[in-house]
N, C-alpha and C positions, 0 to 999 in steps of 0.2 A: 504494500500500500504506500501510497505514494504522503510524504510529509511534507508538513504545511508550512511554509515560510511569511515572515512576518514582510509587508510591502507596507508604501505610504500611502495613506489614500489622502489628506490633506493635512502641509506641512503646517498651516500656520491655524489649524481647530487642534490646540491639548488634549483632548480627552478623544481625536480619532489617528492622530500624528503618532509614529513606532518608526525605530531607524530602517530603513529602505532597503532590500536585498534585491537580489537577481529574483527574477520567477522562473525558480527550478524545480524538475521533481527528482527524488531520489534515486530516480529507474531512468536511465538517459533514452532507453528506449519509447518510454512512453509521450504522447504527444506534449507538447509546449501548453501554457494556459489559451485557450480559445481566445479568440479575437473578441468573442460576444461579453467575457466576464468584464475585460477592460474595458468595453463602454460602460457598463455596469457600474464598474469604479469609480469611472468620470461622471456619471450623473449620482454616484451617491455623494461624491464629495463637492460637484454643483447644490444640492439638496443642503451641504455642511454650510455650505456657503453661506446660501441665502437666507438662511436659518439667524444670520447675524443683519439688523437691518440695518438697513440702506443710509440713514440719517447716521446710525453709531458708527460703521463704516467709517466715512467721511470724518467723522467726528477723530474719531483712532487717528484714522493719517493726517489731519491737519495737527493734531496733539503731537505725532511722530514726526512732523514736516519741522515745530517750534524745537522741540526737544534734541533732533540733532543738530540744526542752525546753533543752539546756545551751544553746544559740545564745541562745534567746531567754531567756535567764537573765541573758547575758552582752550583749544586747544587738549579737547577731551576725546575718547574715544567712545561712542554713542552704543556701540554691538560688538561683546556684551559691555555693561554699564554694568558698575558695582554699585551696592545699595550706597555709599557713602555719594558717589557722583550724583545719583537720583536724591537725594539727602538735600543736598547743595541745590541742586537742581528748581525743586519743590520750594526750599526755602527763601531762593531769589523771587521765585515765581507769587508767593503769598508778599514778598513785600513792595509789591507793585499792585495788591491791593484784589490781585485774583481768588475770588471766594474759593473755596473748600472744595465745595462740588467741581468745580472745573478740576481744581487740582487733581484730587480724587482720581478721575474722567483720565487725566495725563499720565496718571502713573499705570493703569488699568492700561492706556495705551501703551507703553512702554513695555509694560508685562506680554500682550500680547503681541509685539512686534521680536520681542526677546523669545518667543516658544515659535513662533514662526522661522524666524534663524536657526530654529536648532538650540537655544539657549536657555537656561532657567530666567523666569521671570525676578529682577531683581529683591522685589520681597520676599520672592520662595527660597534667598539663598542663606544660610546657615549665618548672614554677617548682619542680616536684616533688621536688626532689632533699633539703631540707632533711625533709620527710615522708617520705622514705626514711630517710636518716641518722637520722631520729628511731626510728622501729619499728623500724631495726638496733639502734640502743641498748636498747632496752624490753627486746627479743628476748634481747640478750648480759645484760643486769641482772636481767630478772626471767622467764626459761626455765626453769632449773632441772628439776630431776625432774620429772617429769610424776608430779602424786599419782593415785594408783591407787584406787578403792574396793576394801574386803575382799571375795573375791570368797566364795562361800557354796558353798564344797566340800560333799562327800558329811555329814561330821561335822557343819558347820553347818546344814546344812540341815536334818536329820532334827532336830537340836535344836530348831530354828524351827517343825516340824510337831509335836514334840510340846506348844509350847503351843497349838497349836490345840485347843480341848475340845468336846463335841458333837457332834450331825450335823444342825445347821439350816443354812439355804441358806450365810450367811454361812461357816459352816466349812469345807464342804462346795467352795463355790469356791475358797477362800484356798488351800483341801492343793492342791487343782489347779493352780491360777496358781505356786504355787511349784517343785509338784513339774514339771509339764511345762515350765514355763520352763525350768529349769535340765534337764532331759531331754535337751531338742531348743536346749541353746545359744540360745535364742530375745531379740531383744532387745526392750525394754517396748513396742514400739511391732508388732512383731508379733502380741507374746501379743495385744492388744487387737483385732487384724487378724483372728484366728483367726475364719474358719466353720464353723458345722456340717458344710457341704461338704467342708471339707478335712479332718475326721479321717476316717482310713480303718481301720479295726478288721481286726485279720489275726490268725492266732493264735498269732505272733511276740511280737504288740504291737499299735503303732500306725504307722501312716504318717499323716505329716503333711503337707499340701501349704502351701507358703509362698508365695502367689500372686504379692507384692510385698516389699521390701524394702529397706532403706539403699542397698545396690551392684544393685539389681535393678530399676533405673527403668523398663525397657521391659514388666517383667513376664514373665517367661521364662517363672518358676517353680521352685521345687526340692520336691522331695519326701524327707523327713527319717525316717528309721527310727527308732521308737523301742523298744527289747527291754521284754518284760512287766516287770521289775527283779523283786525282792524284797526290795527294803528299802525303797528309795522309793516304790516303784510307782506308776510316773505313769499308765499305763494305768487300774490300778483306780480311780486316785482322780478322774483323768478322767472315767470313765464314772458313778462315781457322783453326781460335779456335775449331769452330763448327765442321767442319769434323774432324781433328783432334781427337776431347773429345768424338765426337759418338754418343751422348746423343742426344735422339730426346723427349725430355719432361723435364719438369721440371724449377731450374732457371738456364739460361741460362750462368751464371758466377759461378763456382763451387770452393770450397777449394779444396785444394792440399794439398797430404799429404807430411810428410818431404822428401817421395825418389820421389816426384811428379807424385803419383799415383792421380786421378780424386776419388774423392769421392760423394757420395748423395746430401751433403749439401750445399747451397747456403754460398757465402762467407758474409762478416760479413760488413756493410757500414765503420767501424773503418780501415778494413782491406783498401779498397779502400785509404783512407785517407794516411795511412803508405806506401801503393802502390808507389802514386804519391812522398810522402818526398823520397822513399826510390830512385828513378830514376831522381829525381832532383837531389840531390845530387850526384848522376854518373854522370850528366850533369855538371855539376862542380856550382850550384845555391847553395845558400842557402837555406836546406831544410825547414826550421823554416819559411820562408815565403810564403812555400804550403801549402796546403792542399787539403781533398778531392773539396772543392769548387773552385781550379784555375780550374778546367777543365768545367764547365759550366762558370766563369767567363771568361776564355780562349777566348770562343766562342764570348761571347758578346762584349768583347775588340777589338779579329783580325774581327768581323763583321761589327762592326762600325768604323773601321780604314779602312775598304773596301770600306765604303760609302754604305752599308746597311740601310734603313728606320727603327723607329724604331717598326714600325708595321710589317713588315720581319724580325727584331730580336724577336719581341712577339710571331708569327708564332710557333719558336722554343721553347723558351724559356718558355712560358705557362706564360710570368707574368701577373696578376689579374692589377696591374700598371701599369703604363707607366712612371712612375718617376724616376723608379731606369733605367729603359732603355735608359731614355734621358742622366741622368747623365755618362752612359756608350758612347752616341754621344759627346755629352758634351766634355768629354776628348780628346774624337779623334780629337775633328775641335779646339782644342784652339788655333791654330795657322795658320787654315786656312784662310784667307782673314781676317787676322789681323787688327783690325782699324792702330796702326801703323806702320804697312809694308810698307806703301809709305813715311817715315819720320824717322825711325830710323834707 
């Protein structure tokens, strides 16, 4: 019987990565591995791949793009990196004011960029401890409040729509991207995800199918109710984009180009982001305190100042928690049947 030798199926996934041999069998007579297992291989380690999303991705190699520039700044060798360099590393990197969670984010990238070389990840190596003791410190020094963007409740919002003026394409998608983001809790990187396919027109409203997202890697799916409104009206303002733009396929929120011609391409989640500062700021807000996330926080704020459950804010919103949704009730009743309302 022929024995099994260990191959790589993907260098830079830990937990599927084993050092790489020839594919031999023990019997020289018997045939070679079939050509059908090695595609096999190749789409299981596509499968490994994609398993890691698309946004952390990006996020890794821009963390891995900062981290070897400072090496080679400093005249450090980036791969492999000793916990004391990444030490140094992190420590620069907090006192320029970079919160925790970034940092976090950079060392995690490091880690994986060191198992993908073939390398232990610098915290997994036996000298670790002072790289720990360091990110404890950062953590207790510079954790604090987590700042919040303002998020774009029912008030702000409809402010933000009324500088919108006109009805050429450019207006026409802005009411939309705003109003159904903040609708359907939706975050900037969905709204851009949105198909044609997935709105579904009922005479409710709208149903939304949300094919992928942040906590929904395998693609389950959720399907989101959105009611007709009557002051925002994300439905009409939806459909008027939509006939408008013409486009019966594709995503559903397109670039424009500078004379606001409709183009192929799906707009960009950053774009959303700039969307939102750019029309707070006609609203006379301070832009610096939006961003693409006030329009799903929008929802969860005027919900639970509604008197929403926080299992009707979940509905929407798809959180895997219920912690961060309480904290969103949380705010709304701090003042409701105050213990001293009948004494102060």
């Amino acid at each position: 019987m022929a024995t099994h030798h260990p191959f790589s199926i993907l260098p830079d996934d830990p937990d599927l990565a084993v050092p790489s041999a020839s594919l031999v069998t023990a019997n020289e007579r018997e045939p070679t591995l079939p050509a059908i297992l090695h595609e096999k291989i190749e789409r299981a380690a596509a499968y490994a791949k994609a398993a890691r999303a698309g946004a952390t991705r990006r996020a890794y190699d821009s963390d891995w793009a900062i981290f070897t520039a400072w090496c080679a700044q400093h005249g450090l060798g980036a791969l492999p990196a000793s916990p004391e360099i990444v030490a140094v590393f992190v420590s620069d990197q907090a006192s320029t004011g970079l919160n925790p969670s970034t940092i976090n984010r950079r060392v995690a990238a490091i880690g994986h960029h060191h198992r993908a070389g073939g390398h232990p990840a610098p915290t997994a190596m036996p000298t670790a401890g002072r790289l720990a003791e360091v990110l404890a410190g950062i953590r207790v020094e510079h954790g604090g409040a987590k700042r919040q963007k303002r998020p774009a409740d029912a008030a702000a919002l409809r402010n933000m729509l009324a500088t919108i003026e006109g009805d050429g394409l450019r207006a026409l998608r802005d009411r939309a991207i705003l109003a159904i983001g903040m609708a359907a809790a939706l975050r900037r990187s969905e709204i851009v995800a949105l198909q044609v396919e997935h709105v579904g027109i009922v005479p409710e409203g709208l149903r939304l199918t949300i094919a992928q997202s942040k906590t929904d890697q395998v693609r389950r799916g959720a399907v989101i109710a959105i009611p007709e409104g009557s002051r925002i009206r994300p439905k009409a303002r939806l459909l008027a984009w939509m006939t408008s733009a013409g486009h019966t396929e594709g995503a559903v929120f397109r670039r424009l180009s500078r004379l606001d011609a409709l183009t192929p391409a799906a707009m960009s989640d950053r774009a959303v982001a700039r969307l939102v500062q750019h029309y707070a700021a006609a609203a006379g807000y301070d832009p610096s305190q939006f961003a693409g996330h006030s329009l799903r926080a929008g929802f969860l704020t005027e919900g639970a100042s509604q008197g929403a459950t926080i299992f009707k804010l979940q509905e929407v919103s798809r959180h895997k928690s219920v912690q961060i949704l309480a904290d969103y009730v949380r705010n709304a009743e701090l003042f409701k049947d105050h213990a001293g309302q009948g004494f102060l």
